[in-house]
C-alpha positions as CSV (number, residue, x, y, z in Angstrom):
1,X,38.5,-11.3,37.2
2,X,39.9,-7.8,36.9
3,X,38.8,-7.8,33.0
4,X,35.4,-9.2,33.6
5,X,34.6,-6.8,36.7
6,X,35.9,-3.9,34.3
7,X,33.6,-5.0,32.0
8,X,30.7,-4.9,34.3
9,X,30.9,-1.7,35.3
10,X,31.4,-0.1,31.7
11,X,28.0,-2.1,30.7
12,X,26.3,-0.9,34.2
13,X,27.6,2.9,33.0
14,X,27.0,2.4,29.4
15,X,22.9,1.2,30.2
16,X,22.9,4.0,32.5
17,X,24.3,6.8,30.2
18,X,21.4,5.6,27.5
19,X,18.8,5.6,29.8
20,X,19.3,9.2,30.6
21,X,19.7,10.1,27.0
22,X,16.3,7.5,25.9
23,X,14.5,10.1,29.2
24,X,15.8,13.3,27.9
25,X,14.8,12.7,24.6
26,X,11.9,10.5,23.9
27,X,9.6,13.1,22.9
28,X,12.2,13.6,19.8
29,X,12.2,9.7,19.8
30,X,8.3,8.9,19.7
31,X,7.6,12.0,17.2
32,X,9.9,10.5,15.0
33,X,9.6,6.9,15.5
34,X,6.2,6.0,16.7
35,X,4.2,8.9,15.8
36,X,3.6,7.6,12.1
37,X,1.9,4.5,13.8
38,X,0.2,5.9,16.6
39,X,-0.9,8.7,15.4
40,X,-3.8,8.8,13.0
41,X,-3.5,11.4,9.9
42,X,-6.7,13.4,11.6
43,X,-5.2,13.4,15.3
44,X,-1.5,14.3,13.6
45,X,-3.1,17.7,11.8
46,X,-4.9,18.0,15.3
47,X,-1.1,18.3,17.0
48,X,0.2,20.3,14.0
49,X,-2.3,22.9,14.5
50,X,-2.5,22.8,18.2
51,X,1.6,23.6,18.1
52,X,1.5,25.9,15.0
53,X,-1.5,28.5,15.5
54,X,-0.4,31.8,17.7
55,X,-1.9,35.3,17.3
56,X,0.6,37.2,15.1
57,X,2.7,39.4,17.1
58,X,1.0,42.6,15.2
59,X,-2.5,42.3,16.2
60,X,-5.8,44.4,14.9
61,X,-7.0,47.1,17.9
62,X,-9.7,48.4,16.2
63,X,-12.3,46.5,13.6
64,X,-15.0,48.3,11.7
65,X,-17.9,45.6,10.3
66,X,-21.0,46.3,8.3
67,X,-23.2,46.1,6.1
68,X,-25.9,43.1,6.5
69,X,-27.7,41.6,9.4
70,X,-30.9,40.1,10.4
71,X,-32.3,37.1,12.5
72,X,-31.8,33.7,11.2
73,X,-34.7,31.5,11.7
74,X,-33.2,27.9,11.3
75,X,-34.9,24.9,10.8
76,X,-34.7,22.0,9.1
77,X,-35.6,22.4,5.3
78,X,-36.9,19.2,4.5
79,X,-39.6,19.6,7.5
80,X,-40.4,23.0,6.4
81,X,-41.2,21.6,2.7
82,X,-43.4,19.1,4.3
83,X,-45.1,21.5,7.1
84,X,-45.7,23.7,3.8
85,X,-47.7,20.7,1.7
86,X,-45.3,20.5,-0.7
87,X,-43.8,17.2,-2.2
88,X,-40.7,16.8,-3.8
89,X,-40.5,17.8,-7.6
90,X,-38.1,19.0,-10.4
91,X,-34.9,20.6,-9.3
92,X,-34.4,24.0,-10.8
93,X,-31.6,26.8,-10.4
94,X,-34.4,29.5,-10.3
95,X,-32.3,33.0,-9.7
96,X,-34.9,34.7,-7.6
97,X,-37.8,33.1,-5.6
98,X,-41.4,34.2,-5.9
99,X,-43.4,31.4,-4.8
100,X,-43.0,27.9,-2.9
101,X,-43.0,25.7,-6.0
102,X,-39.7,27.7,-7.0
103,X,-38.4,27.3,-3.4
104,X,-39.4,23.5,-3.6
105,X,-37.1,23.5,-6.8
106,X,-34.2,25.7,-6.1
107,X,-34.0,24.0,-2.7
108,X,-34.0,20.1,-4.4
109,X,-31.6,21.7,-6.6
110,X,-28.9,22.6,-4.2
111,X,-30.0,19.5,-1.7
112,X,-28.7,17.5,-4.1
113,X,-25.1,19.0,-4.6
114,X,-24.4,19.5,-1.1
115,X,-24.0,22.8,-2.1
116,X,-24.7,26.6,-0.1
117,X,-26.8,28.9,-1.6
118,X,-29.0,31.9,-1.5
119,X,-31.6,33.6,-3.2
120,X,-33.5,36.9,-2.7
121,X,-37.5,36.2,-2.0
122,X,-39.6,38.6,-4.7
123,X,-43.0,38.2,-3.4
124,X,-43.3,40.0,0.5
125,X,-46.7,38.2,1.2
126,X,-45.4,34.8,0.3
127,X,-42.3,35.2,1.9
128,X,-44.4,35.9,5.4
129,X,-46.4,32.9,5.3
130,X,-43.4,31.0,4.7
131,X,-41.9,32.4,7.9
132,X,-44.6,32.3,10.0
133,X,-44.8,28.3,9.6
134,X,-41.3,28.1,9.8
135,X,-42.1,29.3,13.4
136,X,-44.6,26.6,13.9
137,X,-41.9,23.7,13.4
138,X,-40.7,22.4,16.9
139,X,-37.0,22.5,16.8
140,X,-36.8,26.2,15.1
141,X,-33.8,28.6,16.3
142,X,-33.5,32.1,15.7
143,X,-29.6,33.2,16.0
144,X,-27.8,36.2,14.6
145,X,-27.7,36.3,10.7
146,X,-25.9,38.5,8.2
147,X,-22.6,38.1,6.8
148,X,-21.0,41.4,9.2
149,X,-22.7,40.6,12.3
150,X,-21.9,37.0,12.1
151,X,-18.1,38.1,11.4
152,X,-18.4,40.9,14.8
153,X,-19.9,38.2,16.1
154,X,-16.5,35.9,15.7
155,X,-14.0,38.1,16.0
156,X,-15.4,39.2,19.3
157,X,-15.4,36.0,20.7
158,X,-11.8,35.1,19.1
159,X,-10.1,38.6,20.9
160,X,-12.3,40.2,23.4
161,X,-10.0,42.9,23.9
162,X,-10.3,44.1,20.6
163,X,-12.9,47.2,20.2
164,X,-15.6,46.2,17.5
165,X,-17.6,49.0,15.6
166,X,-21.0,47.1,14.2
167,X,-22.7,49.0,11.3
168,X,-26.3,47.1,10.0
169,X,-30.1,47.1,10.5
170,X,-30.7,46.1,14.2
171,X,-34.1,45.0,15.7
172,X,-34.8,44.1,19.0
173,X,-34.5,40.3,19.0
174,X,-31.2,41.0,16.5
175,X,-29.9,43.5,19.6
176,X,-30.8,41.0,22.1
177,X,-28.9,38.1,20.7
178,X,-25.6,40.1,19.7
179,X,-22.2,40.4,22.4
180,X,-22.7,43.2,24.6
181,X,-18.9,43.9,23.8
182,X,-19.7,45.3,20.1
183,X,-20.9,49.1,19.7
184,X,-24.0,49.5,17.8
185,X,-24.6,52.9,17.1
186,X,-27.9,54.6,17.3
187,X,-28.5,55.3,13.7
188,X,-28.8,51.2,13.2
189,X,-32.1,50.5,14.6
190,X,-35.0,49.5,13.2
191,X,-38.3,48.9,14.7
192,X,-38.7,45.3,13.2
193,X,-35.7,42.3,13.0
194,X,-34.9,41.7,9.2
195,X,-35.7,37.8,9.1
196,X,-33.4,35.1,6.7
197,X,-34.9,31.8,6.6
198,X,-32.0,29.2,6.6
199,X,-33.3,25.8,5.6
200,X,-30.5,23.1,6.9
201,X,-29.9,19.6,6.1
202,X,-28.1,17.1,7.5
203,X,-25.4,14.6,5.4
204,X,-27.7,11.9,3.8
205,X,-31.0,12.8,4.2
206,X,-33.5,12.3,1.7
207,X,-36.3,14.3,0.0
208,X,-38.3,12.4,-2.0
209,X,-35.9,10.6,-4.2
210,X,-33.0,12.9,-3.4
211,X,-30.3,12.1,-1.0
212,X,-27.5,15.0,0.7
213,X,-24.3,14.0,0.2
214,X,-23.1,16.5,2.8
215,X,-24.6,18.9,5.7
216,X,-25.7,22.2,4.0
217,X,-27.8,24.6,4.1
218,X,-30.4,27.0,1.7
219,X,-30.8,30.7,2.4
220,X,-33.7,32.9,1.2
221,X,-34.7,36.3,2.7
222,X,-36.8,39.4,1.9
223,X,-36.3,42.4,3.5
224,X,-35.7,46.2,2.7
225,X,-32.6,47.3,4.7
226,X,-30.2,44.8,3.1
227,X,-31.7,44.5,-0.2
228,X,-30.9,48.1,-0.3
229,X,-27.7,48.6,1.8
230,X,-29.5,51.3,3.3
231,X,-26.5,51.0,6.0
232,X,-23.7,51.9,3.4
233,X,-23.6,55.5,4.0
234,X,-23.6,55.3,7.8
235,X,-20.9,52.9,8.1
236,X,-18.7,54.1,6.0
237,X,-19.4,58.0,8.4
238,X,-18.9,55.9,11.1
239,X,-15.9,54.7,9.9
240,X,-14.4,58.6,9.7
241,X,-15.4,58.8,13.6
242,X,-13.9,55.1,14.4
243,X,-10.5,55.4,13.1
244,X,-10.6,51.4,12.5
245,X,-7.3,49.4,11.2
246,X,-9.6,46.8,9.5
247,X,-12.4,47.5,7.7
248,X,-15.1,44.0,7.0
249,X,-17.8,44.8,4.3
250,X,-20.7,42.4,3.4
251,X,-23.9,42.0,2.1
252,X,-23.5,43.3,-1.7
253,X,-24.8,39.6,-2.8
254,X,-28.5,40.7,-1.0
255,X,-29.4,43.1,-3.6
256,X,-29.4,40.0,-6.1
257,X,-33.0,40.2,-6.8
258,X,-32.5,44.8,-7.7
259,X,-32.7,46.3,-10.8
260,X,-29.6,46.5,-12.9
261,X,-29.8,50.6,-12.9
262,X,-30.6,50.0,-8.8
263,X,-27.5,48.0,-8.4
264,X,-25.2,50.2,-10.0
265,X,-26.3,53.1,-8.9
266,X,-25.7,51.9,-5.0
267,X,-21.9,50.3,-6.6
268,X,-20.9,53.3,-7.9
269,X,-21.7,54.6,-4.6
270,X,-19.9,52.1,-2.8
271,X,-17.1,52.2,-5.2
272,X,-16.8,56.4,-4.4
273,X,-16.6,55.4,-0.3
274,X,-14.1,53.0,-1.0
275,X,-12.0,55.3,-3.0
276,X,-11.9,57.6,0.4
277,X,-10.6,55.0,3.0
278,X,-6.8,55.7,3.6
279,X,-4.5,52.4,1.9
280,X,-3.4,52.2,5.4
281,X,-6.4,50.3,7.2
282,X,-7.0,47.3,4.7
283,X,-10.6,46.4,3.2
284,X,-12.4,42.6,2.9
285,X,-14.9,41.7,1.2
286,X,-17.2,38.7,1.8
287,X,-18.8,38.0,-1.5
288,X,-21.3,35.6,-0.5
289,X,-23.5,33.9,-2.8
290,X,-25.1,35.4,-5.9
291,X,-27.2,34.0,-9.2
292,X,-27.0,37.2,-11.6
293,X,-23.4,37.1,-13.5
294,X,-23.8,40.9,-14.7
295,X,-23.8,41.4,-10.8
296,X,-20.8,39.4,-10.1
297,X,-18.6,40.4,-13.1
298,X,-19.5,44.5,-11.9
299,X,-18.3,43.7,-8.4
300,X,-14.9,42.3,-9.6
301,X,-14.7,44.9,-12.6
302,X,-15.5,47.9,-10.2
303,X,-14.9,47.4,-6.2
304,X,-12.4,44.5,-6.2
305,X,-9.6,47.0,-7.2
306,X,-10.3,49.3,-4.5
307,X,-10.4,46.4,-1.9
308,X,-7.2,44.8,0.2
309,X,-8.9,41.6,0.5
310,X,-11.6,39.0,-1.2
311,X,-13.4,35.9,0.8
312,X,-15.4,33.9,-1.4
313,X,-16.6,30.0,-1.3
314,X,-16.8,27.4,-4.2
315,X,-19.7,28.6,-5.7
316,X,-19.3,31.9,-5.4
317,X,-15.2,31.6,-7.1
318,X,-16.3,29.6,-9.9
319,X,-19.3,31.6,-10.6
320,X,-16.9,34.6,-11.0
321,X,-14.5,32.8,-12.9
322,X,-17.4,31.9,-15.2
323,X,-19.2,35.6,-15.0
324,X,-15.1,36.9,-16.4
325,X,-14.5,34.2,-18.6
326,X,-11.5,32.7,-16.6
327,X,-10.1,29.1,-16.2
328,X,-12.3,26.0,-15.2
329,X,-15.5,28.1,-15.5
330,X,-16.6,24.8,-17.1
331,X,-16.6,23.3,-13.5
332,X,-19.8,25.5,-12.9
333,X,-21.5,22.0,-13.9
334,X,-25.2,22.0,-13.0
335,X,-25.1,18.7,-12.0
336,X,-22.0,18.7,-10.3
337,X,-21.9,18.4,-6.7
338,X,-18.4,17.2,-5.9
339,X,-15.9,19.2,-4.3
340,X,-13.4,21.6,-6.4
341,X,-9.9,20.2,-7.3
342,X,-7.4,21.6,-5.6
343,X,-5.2,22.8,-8.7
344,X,-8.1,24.7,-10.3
345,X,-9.2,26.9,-7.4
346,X,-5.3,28.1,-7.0
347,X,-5.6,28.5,-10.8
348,X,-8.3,30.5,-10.9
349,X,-7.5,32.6,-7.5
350,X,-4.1,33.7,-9.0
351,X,-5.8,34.8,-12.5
352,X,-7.9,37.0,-10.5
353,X,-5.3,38.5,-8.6
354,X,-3.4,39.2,-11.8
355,X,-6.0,40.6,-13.4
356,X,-7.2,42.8,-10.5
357,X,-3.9,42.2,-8.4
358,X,-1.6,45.2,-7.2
359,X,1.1,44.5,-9.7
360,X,3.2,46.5,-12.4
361,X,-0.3,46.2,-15.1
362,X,-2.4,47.4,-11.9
363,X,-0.4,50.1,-10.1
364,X,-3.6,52.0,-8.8
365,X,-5.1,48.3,-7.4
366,X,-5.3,48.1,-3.8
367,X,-6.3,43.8,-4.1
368,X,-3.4,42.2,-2.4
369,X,-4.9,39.1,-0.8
370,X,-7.9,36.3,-1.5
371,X,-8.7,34.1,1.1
372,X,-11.3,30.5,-0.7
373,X,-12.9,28.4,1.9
374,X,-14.5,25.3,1.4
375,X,-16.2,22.7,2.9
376,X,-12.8,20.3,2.5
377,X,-9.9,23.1,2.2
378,X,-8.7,26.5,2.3
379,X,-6.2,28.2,0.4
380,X,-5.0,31.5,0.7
381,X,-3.2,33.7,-1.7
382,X,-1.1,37.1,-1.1
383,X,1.1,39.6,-2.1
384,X,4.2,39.3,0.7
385,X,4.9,42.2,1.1
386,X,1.4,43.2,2.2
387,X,0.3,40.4,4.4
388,X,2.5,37.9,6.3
389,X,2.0,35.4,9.4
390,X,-0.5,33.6,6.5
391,X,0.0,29.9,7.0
392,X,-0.7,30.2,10.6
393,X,-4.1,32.1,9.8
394,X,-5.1,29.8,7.2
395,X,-4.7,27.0,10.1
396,X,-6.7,29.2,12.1
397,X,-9.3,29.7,9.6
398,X,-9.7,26.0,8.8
399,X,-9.5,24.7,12.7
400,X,-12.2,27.1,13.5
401,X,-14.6,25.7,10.6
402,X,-14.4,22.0,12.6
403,X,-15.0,23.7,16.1
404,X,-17.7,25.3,14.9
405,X,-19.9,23.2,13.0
406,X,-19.5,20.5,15.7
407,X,-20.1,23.7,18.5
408,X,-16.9,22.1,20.4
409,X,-14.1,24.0,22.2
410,X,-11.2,21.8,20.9
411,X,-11.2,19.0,17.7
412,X,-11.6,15.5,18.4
413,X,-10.4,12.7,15.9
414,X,-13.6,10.9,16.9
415,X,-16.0,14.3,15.8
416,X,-14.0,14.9,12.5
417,X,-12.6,13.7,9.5
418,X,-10.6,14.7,6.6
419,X,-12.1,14.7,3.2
420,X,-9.6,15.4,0.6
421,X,-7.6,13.2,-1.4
422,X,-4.5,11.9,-0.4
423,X,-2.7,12.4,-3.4
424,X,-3.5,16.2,-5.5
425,X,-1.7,19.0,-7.3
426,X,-1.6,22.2,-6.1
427,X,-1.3,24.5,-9.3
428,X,-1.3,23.0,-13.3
429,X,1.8,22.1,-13.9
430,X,2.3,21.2,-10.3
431,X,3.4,17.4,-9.8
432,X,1.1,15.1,-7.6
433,X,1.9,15.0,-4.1
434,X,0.8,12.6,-1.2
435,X,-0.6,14.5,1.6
436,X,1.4,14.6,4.8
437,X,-1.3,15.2,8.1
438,X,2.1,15.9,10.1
439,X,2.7,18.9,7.7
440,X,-0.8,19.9,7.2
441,X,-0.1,23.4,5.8
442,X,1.8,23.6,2.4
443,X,2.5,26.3,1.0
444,X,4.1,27.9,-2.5
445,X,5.1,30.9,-4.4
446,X,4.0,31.5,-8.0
447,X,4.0,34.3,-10.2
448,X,5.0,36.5,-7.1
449,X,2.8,35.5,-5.1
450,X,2.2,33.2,-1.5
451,X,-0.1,30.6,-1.8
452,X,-0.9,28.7,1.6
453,X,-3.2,25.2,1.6
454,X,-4.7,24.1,4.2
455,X,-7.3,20.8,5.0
456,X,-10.9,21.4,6.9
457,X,-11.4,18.6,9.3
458,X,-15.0,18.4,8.2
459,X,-17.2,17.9,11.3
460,X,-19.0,14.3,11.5
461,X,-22.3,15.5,13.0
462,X,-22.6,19.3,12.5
463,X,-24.8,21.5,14.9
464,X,-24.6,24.2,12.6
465,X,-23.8,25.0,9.4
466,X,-24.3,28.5,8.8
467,X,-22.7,31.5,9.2
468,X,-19.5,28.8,8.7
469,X,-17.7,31.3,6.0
470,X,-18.0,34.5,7.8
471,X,-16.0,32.9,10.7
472,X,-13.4,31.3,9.0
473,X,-13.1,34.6,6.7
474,X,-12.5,37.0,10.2
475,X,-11.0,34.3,11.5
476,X,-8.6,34.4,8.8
477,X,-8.5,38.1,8.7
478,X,-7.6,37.8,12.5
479,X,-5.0,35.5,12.8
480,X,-3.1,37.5,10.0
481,X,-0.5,40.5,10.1
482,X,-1.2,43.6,6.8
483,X,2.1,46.2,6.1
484,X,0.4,48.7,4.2
């Protein structure tokens, strides 16, 4: 009886001992253990970024922004087309726009990849008419356009604390629509808004016998200020008075549709500016898109040197690898409306950074950092020992690409999904490796340098597409901590 009571009351304090220790530490137990079966892959890179992205402990006080900005009047492309007469024709990568039937084509052209792009309106008169029946369609929204004031924009909303210097063309529905908390100096307004007409599309709609494959949208503008950076000289004076620790530039890709002496006359300018900013307060770029390749290869040739930092899209990275001759240009496929593999955007981001990297060939070279964003992934690419806290800002940069397309203060699984294959390599040479949604962000070193990946959980129904780059990019730029 002794033996059988003893017995009894080890079991009894045996149970009770495991039951304190199941308590104390079923979270370990259920991540572990039932999280793989509970958790779906989107709702696991949900909790990985909810747990993971912090503002580095070395935050920017003082952000300087320029040089592009306008009023975007949205609408739906497609109805536009149709509110204009036009039917749907050839498809046709026309590089500048001076009538509707080019529009019509250039438009098709890009509804049909999926793909973002933007060209430069020639003709002023056309351009107006366009606009004012854009104005006509029901559901048309004007909202603040421009690569800089859409990136003030962001990073205003993201740290309100921080003190924003905005340098651009302003008119009085642009003023009215941008935060109070950003200082627009005097010397930026203009008596009439600068209008872009962004032409959006939803995933699967059809134009005739075309079909989206995803959400997108077609930019085309006309206007003086921009297509001129008329705004370069006062921001970067403005910048002397400011005494900002991160400098944004944008809005090189408007003058497109210049002259060839035009354009480099205003790069060489721009290039001269650059050369006076201390290597202290680090430089981005936001090269958004651009059809001339003379254009693009000057940029990289001239200004990329004498910047910190590059943000850049699918189209615009594999038009520049084409424009210098570098790997996978080939992938600039007319007809191709897929998204990038993995391996050749990391191939063809660290080519550029050797080429125009700060490294032992490029000693003078300020280009320490590249940041590709995508409509599926991010990766970003630095030198160390200039930029760290990087894989929490590429999180950053690719959760903020979800909340904002589906206008949403936190993800859902049920609003997003992921889009990239389970299974990739992340370099050539790389071996293929299954994707983990519990360790979302991977990350490498090659050739001296940090690569970080990252997955977009691609919005199911977006609200808005534009202006999706220029977040992520200062979003990025944000979330992330330069030693100069």
């Amino acid at each position: 009886m002794a033996v059988s009571a003893n017995k009894t009351i080890f079991l009894g304090i045996f149970f009770a001992i495991t039951a304190v220790v199941v308590y104390r530490y079923k979270d370990v137990y259920q991540f572990y253990f039932e999280s793989p079966v509970q958790i779906s892959p989107v709702q696991g890179i949900i909790n990985s970024w909810s747990n993971s992205i912090k503002p580095p402990l070395k935050q920017f006080q003082k952000l300087a922004v320029g040089v592009n900005s306008n009023v975007d009047v949205i609408v739906s492309g497609v109805s536009l087309l149709k509110a204009l007469d036009m039917k749907p024709g050839d498809k046709k990568n026309n590089h500048v726009l001076s009538s509707v039937d080019e529009l019509q084509e250039t438009f098709s052209f890009y509804f049909a990849r999926g793909s973002a792009a933007e060209r430069s309106f020639t003709n002023p008169i056309i351009y107006q008419k366009i606009i004012q029946t854009a104005e006509t369609i029901s559901d048309v929204e004007h909202f603040i356009g421009g690569n800089a004031a859409l990136m003030a924009k962001k990073a205003s909303s993201l740290f309100p604390k921080l003190q924003i210097n905005f340098v651009g063309p302003v008119g009085p529905l642009l003023e009215s629509l941008m935060p109070k908390s950003v200082k627009i100096p005097d010397s930026c307004r203009i008596p009439r808004d600068e209008v872009h007409l962004i032409m959006e599309y939803k995933v699967g709609e059809r134009w005739g016998n075309l079909t989206s494959p995803v959400a997108n949208r077609f930019i085309t503008s006309h206007d003086e200020s921009n297509a001129k950076i008329v705004m370069l000289e006062p921001y970067f004076e403005s910048i002397k008075a400011f005494q900002p620790d991160l400098i944004l530039l944008s809005g090189l890709n408007i003058m497109d549709g210049q002259s060839p002496k035009f354009f480099q006359e205003r790069l060489n300018k721009l290039v001269h500016l650059l050369k006076e900013v201390p290597s202290t307060v680090p430089i981005h770029l936001e090269l958004a898109s651009m059809a001339n390749r003379d254009f693009v290869r000057l940029i990289i040739d001239q200004a990329l040197p004498n910047l910190d930092s590059l943000g850049l899209n699918e189209q615009e990275i594999v038009f520049s690898s084409k424009a210098l001759d570098g790997p996978h240009h080939d992938h600039f496929d007319e007809e191709h409306d897929k998204q990038p593999d993995i391996y050749k955007i990391s191939d063809i981001m660290l080519f550029i950074l050797q080429k125009y990297g700060r490294s032992g060939a490029n000693p003078g070279s300020r280009l320490t950092r590249i940041h590709f964003h995508s409509l599926t992934y991010h990766i970003v690419a630095v030198d160390s020992a200039a930029w760290s806290n990087v894989d929490v800002a590429a999180a950053a940069g690719t959760q903020v690409a979800g909340l904002q397309a589906c206008n949403i203060p936190k993800l859902s699984e049920e609003l997003v999904r992921l889009q990239i294959p389970l299974k990739f390599k992340l370099y050539t040479g790389d071996v293929e490796r299954e994707f983990d949604p519990l360790n979302p962000v991977i990350s490498w070193e090659t050739s001296g340098y940090h690569f970080v990946f990252s997955p977009v959980l691609v919005c199911k129904h977006p609200v808005k597409t534009v202006g999706l780059g220029d977040a992520i990019s200062a979003t990025g730029l944000m979330f992330s901590q330069f030693h100069s």
